[in-house]
LOKOL-566920 format. One line per field, with one value per residue: x, y, z of N, C-alpha, C in turn; residue in three letters; residue number from 1. Coordinates in pm, 1 decimal. Layout:
N
nx: c(X,...)
ny: c(Y,...)
nz: c(Z,...)
cax: c(X,...)
cay: c(Y,...)
caz: c(Z,...)
cx: c(X,...)
cy: c(Y,...)
cz: c(Z,...)
r: c(ALA,...)
k: c(NUM,...)
This chain:
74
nx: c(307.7,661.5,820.9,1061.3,963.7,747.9,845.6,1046.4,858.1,762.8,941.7,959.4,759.2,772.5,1021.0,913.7,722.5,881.8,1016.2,870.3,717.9,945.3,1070.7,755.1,786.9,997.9,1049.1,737.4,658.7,663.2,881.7,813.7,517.2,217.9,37.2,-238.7,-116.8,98.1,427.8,694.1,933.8,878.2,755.2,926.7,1086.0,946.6,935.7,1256.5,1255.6,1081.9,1247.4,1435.8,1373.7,1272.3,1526.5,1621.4,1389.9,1543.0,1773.4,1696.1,1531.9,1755.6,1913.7,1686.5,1643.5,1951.5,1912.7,1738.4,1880.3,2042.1,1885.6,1765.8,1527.9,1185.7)
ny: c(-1663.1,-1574.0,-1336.6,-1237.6,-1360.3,-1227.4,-1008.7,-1052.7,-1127.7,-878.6,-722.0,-812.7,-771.3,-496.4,-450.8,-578.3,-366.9,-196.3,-229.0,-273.1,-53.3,138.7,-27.1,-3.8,320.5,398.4,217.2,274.4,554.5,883.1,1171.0,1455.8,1417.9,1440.3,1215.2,1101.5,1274.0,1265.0,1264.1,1199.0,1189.0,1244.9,968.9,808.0,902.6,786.2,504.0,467.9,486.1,290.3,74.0,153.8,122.9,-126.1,-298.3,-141.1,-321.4,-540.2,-558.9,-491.0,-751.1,-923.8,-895.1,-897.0,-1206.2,-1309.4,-1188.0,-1398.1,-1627.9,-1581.9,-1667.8,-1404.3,-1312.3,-1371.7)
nz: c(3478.9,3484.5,3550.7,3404.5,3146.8,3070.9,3059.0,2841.1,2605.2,2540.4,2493.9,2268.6,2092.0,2113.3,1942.5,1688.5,1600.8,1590.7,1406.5,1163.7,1156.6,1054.5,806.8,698.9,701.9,554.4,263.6,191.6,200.9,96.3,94.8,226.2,235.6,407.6,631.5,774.1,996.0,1026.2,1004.4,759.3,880.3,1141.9,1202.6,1169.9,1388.8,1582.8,1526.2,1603.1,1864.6,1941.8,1920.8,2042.1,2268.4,2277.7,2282.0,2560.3,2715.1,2702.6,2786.9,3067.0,3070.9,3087.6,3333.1,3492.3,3485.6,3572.5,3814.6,3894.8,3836.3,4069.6,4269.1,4402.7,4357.7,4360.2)
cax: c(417.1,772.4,826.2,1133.5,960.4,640.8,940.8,1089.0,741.2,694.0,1086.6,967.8,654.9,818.4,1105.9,866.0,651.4,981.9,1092.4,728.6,700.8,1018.0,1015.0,668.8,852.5,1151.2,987.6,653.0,599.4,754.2,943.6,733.2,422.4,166.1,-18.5,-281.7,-109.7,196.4,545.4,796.3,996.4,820.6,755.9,1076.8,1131.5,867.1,1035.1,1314.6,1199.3,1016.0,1382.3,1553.4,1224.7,1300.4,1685.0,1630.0,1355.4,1568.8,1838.3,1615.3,1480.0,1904.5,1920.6,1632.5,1722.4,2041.1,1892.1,1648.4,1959.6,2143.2,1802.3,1740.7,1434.7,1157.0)
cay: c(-1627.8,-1491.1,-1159.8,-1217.1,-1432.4,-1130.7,-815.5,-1108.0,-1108.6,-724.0,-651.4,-921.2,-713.0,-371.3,-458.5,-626.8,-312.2,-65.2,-253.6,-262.2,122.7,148.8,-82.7,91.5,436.5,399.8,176.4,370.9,687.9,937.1,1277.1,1559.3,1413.3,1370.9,1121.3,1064.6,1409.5,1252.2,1325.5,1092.6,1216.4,1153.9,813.6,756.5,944.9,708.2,378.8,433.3,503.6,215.2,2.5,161.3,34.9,-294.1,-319.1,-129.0,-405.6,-673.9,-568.2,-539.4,-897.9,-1038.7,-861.7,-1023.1,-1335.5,-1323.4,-1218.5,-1506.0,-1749.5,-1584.0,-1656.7,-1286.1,-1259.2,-1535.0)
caz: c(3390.8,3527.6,3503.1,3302.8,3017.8,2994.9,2994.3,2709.0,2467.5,2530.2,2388.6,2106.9,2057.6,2070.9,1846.1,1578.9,1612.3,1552.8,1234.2,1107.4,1124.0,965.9,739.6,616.6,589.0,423.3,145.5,124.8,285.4,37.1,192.9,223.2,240.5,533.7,611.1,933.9,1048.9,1046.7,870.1,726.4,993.7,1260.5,1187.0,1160.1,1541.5,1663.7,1464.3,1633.5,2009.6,1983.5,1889.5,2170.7,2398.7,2260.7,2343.6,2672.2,2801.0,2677.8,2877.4,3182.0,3106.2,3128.4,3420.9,3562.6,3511.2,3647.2,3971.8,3929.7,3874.5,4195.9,4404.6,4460.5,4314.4,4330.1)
cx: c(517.0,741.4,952.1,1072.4,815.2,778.3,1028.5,964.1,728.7,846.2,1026.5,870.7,723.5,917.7,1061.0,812.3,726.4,1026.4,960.4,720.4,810.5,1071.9,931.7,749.5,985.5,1083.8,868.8,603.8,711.0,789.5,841.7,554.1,363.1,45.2,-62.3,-237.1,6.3,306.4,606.8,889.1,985.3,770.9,832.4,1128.7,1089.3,939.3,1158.4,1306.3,1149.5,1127.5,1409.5,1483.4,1293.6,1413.5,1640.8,1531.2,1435.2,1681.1,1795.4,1543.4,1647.5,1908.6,1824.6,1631.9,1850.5,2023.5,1795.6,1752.5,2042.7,2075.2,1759.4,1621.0,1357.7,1044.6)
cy: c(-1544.0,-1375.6,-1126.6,-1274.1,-1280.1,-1053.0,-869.9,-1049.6,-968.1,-686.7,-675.1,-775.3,-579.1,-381.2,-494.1,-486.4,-186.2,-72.7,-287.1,-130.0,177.2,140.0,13.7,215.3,488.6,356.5,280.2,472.9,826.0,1108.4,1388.7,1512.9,1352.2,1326.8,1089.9,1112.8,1378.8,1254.5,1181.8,1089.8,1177.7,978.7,801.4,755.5,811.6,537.8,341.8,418.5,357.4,78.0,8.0,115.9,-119.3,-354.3,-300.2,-233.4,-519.4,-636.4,-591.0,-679.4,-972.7,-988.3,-877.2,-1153.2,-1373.5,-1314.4,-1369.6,-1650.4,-1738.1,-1624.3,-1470.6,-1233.3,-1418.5,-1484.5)
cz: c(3471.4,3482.5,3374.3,3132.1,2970.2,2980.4,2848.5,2578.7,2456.7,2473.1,2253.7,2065.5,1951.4,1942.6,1701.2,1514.2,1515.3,1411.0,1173.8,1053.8,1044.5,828.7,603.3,591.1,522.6,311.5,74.8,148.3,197.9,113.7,176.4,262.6,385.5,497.0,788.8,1058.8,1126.4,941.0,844.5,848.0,1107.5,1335.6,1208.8,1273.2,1609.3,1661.9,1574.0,1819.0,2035.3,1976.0,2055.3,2259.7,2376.3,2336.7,2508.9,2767.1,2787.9,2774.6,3015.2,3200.5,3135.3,3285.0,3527.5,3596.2,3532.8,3793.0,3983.1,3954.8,4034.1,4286.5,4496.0,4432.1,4327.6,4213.9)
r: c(UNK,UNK,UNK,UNK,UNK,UNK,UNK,UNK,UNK,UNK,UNK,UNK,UNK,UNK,UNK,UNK,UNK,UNK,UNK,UNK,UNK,UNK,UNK,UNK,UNK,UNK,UNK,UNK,UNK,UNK,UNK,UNK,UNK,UNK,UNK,UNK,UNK,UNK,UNK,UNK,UNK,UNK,UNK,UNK,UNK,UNK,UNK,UNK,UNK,UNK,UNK,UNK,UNK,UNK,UNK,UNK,UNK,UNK,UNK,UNK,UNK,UNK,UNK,UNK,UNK,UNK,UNK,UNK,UNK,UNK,UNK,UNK,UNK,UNK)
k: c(1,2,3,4,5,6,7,8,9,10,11,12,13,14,15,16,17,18,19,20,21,22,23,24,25,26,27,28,29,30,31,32,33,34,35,36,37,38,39,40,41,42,43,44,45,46,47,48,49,50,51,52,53,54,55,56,57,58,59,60,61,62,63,64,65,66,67,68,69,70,71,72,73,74)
């Protein structure tokens, strides 16, 4: 497997992962309350960290495969 098509499935992953956790606490995680010694808040920190992971490998996968189309990478 390229290196650009695994740093592809691991954006997919992360990004599924970020709007999963999100997702869950907006809908059901009500404010104040903790849960598995975690906040609403924090979830929410984590939610989004795990977004900006997403974006930032996906950029690093275009930018692999551009060197792969220039021949700079095999």
């Amino acid at each position: 497997m390229k290196l650009s098509k695994f740093l592809h499935v691991i954006s997919v992953v992360f990004g599924l992962i970020g709007l999963a956790m999100w997702f869950f606490t907006v809908l059901f995680w009500p404010s104040g309350v903790v849960w598995w010694g975690s906040t609403r808040e924090f979830m929410m920190m984590c939610a989004v960290t795990s977004l900006l992971a997403a974006i930032w490998l996906q950029i690093a996968t275009i930018h692999h495969i551009m060197l792969e189309k220039k021949g700079e990478i095999i």
